[in-house]
C-alpha positions, 0 to 999 in steps of 0.5 A: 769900199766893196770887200767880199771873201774871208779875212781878219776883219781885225787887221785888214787893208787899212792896216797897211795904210791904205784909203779909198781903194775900189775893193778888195777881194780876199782870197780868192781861190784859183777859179774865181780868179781865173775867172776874173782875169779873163773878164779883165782882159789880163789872160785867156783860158788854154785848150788844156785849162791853164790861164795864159798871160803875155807881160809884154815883150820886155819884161823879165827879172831886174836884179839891178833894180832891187834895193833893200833898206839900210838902217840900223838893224841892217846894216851888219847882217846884209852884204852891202857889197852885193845888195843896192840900199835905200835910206828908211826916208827914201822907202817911206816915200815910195810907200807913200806913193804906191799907197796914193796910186792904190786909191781907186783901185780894186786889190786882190789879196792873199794870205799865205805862208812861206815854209812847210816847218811850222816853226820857222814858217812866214805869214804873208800877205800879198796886195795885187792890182791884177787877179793873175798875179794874185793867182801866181804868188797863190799857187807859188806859196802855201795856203793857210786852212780855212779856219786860219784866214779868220785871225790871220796876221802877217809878219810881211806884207806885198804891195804888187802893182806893175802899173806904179813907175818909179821916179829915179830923182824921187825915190833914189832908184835905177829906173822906173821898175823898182823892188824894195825891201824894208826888211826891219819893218816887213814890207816889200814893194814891187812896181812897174814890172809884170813878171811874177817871179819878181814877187816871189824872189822879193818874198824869199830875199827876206826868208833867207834873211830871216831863216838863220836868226831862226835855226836854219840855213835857207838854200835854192835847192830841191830835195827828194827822200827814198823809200827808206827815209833817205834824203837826197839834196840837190843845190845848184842855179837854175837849169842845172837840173834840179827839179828834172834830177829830185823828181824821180819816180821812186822817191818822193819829192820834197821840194823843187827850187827853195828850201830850209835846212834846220836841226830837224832836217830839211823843208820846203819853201814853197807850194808851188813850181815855177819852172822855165817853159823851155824845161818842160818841152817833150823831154821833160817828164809827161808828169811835168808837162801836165801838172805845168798846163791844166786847169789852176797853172799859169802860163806866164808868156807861153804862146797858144795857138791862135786856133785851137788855143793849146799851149806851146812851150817849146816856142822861141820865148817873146820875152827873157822869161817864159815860165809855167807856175803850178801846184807841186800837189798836182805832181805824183809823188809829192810829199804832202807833209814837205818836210823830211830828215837830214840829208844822206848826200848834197849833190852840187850842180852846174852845167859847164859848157866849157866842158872841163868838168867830170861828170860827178865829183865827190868832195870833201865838207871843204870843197863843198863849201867852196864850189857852194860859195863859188856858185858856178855854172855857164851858159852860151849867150844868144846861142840861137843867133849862133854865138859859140863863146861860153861865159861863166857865172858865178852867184854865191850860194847858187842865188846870190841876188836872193841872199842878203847876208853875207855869203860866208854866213851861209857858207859856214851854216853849211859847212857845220851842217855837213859835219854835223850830220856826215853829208856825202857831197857831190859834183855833178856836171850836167853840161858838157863833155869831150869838147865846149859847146859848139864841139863836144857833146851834152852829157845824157840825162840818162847817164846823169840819172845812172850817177846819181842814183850810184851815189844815193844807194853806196855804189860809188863809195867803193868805186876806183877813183882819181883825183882831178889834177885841176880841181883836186876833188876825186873823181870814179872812174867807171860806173856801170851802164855808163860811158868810161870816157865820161870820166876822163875829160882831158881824154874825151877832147881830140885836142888835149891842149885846148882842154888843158888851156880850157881847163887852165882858163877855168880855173883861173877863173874860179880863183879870180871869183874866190879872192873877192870874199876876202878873209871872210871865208875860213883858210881851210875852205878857201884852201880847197878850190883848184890850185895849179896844174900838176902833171901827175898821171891821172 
């Protein structure tokens, strides 16, 4: 077998079971594997130095075909409700099987590390059978030094091969894609799929299993800290405007999307970015945009010009799923060491398009905790065919498919977190006022902008307020440079009883999400959601 690069000649492939492969190729860095995956035939090189690959017209995120395994060190700490299983019996089987269609093939591998605290930190290793895909999961996780790769031993190893099909009757799975996670024995198999964020979910689903046996609340956030050491947190799913809201000039970024909050303060997760194309179109910031498309990026079905080969991200995705993976430390700003203090506020995001939300909120621990485990934002299927219809989503802890334990663990870790440190906590809608989608308007990024930073530096601590006849929490109701109406949602709509059936409708549905966890959740956090419409003035 033809094995170049450096690695731990004391634990190499054959420790993962493999036999007869082609080659390995050990940690390779970004311009052999750019290098490589061209000659392959797996992507071409853009005008602007990225390396852009096409997964073909179907392929995006498959929640419904990942499955962890249920055994006897599982089976009290993963919610089983919310996570498809496999029998140990039936995982050894499909490893088995992704080992035989390994043989023959030349693998790339790489040594990583998941998580900027050197504590609670994961050694990883990945497996890949095309250099692209090594090249994603590098620029995503944190690289070892030089010197490591000589003794590296991995805690979790991925074998990623998007060319294995499943066999449903075989395996125990839904269909030919399949993800499974051994999360007793450290292994996570990824097949018949081509998008990359599949591995780096699977890589974070046992981290946020992991992180609180190790101290730590895990979280799908991103994290900015202020000249004065201040730390800003933001929560929320994706295109809620995390990474737009941390990536502020005057601070320093901490991390974009998966975090860990421990006694010592927050830190991140990854090394790298892996945002939606979508989101770096010309109103993103320039930073952004450049970091996401030269040389050591990697566009991920992103159409280039058939001519001049540049890049176009506001393009109509071909697929579900059109993302740019790059280095965070390409960004300016970055914190090199990502790690950084306790947070000063934790700012909860959503984008409501059915427009009943107030711009900012502040809550209470109690409330935070709620809409933490509520997880709600919304969104307008298909709206560039001309559907107008909101549809809510709800995703525990912001990340629900990615948090196998249950919900109420981490909401808990958070809660005594919050108390702990004397966290001020936010709502921030960046969605839509003064009418649905379809009718009112989004609210402007600059006015969003203006709130946050009010909340960061006090002002809003003494801002006249109201408290939200729907939603209980206290809203300001005005803040310099910003306009008043945005703070009166009933007020903003020309009809004031479809806001209140919008409103009603909302909460309804809130409180219908809520009772699926049951007893698990304390009564004074359960108690904090939105109760019915009280009359009261405003």
């Amino acid at each position: 077998m033809r094995q170049i690069g450096v690695w731990n000649r004391d634990f190499g492939a054959e420790a993962f079971g493999f036999e007869a492969l082609a080659g390995v190729n050990w940690n390779l860095g970004p311009a052999a594997l750019v290098e490589r995956a061209v000659r392959r035939g797996e992507g071409a090189l853009a005008s602007s130095g990225a390396l852009a690959v096409d997964t073909g017209p179907h392929t995006g995120r498959s929640p419904e075909d990942k499955f962890i395994v249920r055994d006897e060190a599982t089976e009290s700490t993963v919610d089983w409700n919310a996570h498809a299983s496999l029998t140990p019996e039936q995982f050894e089987t499909l490893r088995q099987d992704f080992l035989a269609h390994a043989q023959g093939r030349e693998l790339f591998a790489q040594d990583l590390h998941v998580g900027a605290d050197r504590q609670r930190r994961l050694p990883v290793r990945t497996f890949s059978e095309y250099a692209w895909r090594s090249m994603a999961v590098r620029t995503l996780l944190g690289e070892p030094g030089a010197d490591e790769l000589g003794g590296f031993t991995p805690e979790l190893t991925v074998l990623d091969m998007p060319s294995f099909r499943a066999d449903p009757e075989r395996h125990g799975v839904r269909s030919a894609t399949v993800v499974a996670i051994d999360l007793t024995r450290r292994i996570v198999l990824v097949g018949g799929t081509a998008y990359a964020g599949e591995i780096k979910h699977a890589i974070l689903t046992v981290m946020n299993h992991l992180l609180p046996d190790r101290g730590a609340l895990p979280l799908h956030a991103a994290a900015s800290v202020g000249p004065d050491g201040d730390v800003a947190l933001f929560v929320g799913l994706s295109a809620t405007g995390k990474t737009t809201l941390a990536a502020d000039p005057a601070r320093s970024l901490i991390g974009d999307d998966a975090l860990g909050w421990s006694p010592d303060g927050v830190f991140n997760l990854e090394a790298g970015c892996y945002a939606k194309a979508a989101a770096l179109s010309a109103e993103a910031d320039p930073a952004l945009r450049s970091a996401a498309t030269r040389f050591g990026a990697l566009l991920e079905n992103v159409p280039l010009d058939p001519e001049t080969r540049d890049p176009d991200l506001t393009a109509r995705p071909r697929t579900e799923n059109a993302r740019c993976a790059f280095g965070l430390a390409s960004l300016p700003g970055v914190s090199a060491s990502a790690v950084a203090g306790h947070p000063t506020n934790l700012v909860l995001l959503t984008c409501d398009v059915h427009g009943v939300m107030p711009p900012i909120a502040r809550l209470t621990p109690e409330q935070a905790v709620y809409h933490f485990l509520s997880g709600y934002t919304s969104r307008v299927a298909d709206a560039e065919k001309g559907a107008r219809e909101p549809e809510a989503t709800f995703s525990a802890c912001y990340a629900a498919p990615f948090m196998p334990r249950p919900a109420a663990v981490y909401g808990e870790m958070l809660r005594s977190l919050i108390l702990e440190h004397d966290v001020k906590c936010w709502l921030v809608n960046t969605g839509w006022t003064a009418g649905a989608y379809g009718v009112g308007r989004r609210v402007p990024v600059e006015a969003t902008r203006a709130l946050i930073a009010a909340a960061l530096d006090g002002s809003l601590d003494a801002a006249e307020t109201y408290t939200d006849k729907f939603f209980g929490f206290t809203v300001p109701l005005s803040v310099p440079g910003v306009d008043t109406m945005l703070f009166r949602p009933r007020k903003a709509w020309a009809d004031k009883r479809v806001y209140i059936a919008t409103a009603r409708k909302v909460m309804t549905m809130f409180q219908s999400n809520f009772a699926a966890f049951g007893d698990s959740v304390d009564p004074e956090v359960a108690a904090a959601g939105p109760h019915e419409y009280r009359e009261a003035a405003e």
